[in-house]
C-alpha positions in Angstrom: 88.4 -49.7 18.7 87.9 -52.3 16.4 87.4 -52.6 12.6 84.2 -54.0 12.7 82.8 -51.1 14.9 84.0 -48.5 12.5 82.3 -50.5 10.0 79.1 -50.7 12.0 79.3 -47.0 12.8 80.0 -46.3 8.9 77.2 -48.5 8.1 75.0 -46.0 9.9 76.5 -42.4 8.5 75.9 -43.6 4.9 72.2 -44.9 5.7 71.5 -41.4 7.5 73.3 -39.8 4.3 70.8 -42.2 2.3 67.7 -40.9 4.4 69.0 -37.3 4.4 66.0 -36.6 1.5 63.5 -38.3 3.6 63.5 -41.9 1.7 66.6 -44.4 0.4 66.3 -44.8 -3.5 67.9 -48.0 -5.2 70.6 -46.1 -6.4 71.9 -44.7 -3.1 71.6 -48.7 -2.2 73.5 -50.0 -4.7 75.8 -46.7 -4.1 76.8 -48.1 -0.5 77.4 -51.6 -2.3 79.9 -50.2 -5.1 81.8 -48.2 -2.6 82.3 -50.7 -0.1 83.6 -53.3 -3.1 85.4 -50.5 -4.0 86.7 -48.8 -1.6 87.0 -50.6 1.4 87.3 -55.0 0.7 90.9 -54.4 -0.7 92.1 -52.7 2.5 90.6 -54.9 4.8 92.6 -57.9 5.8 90.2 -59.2 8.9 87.0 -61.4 8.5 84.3 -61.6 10.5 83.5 -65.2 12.6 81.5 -66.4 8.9 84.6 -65.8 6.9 83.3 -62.9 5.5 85.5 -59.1 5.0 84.7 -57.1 7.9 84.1 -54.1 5.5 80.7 -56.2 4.4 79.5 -54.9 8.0 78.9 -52.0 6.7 76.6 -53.0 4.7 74.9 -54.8 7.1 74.6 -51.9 9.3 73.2 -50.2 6.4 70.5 -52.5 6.3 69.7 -53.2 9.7 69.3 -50.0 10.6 66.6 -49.6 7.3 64.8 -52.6 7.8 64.4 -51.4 11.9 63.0 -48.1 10.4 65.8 -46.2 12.2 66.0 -42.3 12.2 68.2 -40.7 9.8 68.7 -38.0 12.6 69.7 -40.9 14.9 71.8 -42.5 12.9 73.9 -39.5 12.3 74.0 -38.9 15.8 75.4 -42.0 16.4 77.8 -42.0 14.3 79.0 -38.6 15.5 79.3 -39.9 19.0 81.1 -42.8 18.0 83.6 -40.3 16.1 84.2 -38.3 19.1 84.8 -41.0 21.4 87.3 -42.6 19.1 88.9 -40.0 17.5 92.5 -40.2 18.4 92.1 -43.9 17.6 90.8 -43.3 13.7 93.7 -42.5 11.2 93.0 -39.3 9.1 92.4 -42.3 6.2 89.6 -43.7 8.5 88.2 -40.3 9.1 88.6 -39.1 5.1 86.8 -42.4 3.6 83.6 -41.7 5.6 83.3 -37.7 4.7 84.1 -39.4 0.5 81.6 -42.3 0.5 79.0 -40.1 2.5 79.4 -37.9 -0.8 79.5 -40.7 -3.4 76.1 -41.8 -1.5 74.3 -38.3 -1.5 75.4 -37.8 -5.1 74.1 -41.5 -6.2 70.5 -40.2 -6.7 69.7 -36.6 -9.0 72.7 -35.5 -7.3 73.4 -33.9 -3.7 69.9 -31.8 -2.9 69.9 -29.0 -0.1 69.6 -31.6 2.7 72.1 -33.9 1.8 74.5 -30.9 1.3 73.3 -29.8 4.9 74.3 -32.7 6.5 77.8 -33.4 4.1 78.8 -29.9 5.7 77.9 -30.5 9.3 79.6 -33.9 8.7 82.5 -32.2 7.2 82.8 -29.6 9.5 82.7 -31.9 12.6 85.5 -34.0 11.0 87.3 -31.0 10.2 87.2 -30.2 13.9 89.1 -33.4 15.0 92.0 -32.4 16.0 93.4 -35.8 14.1 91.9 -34.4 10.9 94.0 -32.2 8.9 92.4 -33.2 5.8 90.8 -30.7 2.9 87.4 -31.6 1.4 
């Protein structure tokens, strides 16, 4: 698995997280940006064939999949798929930073409502069942 998959695939889990109350606010936007400058460019040495940190694709697949219209539902679904192909190839870092930025994005706007908790708990549950995670949330 590459980097710039799991940033792809991240890029999509924070957009559905984002969608999760039926429309993306500015702050859950600016949310994904803040946690990728902070969270993710210091630990990512490779760069992408512009010269650009591979952890920018996640915001990239952020926005792709918003300006295509993409379903939140699918989105999340795709990102679970991508989890459980890959999952003895994602470190339990890897597998903790999406489960704590898909909080920091549900919590960037009025705080987590009832469907962003919803889907934080199936997301956390799933990852919980990975057999690599051994992580408490």
């Amino acid at each position: 698995m590459s980097t710039a998959l799991f940033y792809k695939e991240l890029g999509k889990l924070l957009y559905a997280m984002a969608l999760a109350d039926k429309t993306i606010t500015k702050e859950e936007k600016e949310e994904v940006s803040k946690q990728i400058a902070e969270r993710l460019l210091h630990k990512e040495v490779d760069a992408d064939q512009f010269g650009s940190n591979e952890a920018w694709i996640t915001q990239f697949s952020f926005d792709t999949t918003e300006e295509v219209g993409g379903s939140g539902e699918e989105a999340f679904e795709e990102f679970l798929t991508f989890i459980k192909q890959y999952r003895n190839e994602l470190t339990e870092q890897e597998i903790e930073i999406c489960y704590r930025l898909s909080e920091h994005v549900a919590n960037a706007y009025r705080h987590v409502n009832k469907n962003e908790n919803k889907m934080l708990t199936s997301l956390r549950n799933y990852l919980m069942g990975l057999h690599t995670a051994q992580l408490i949330f």
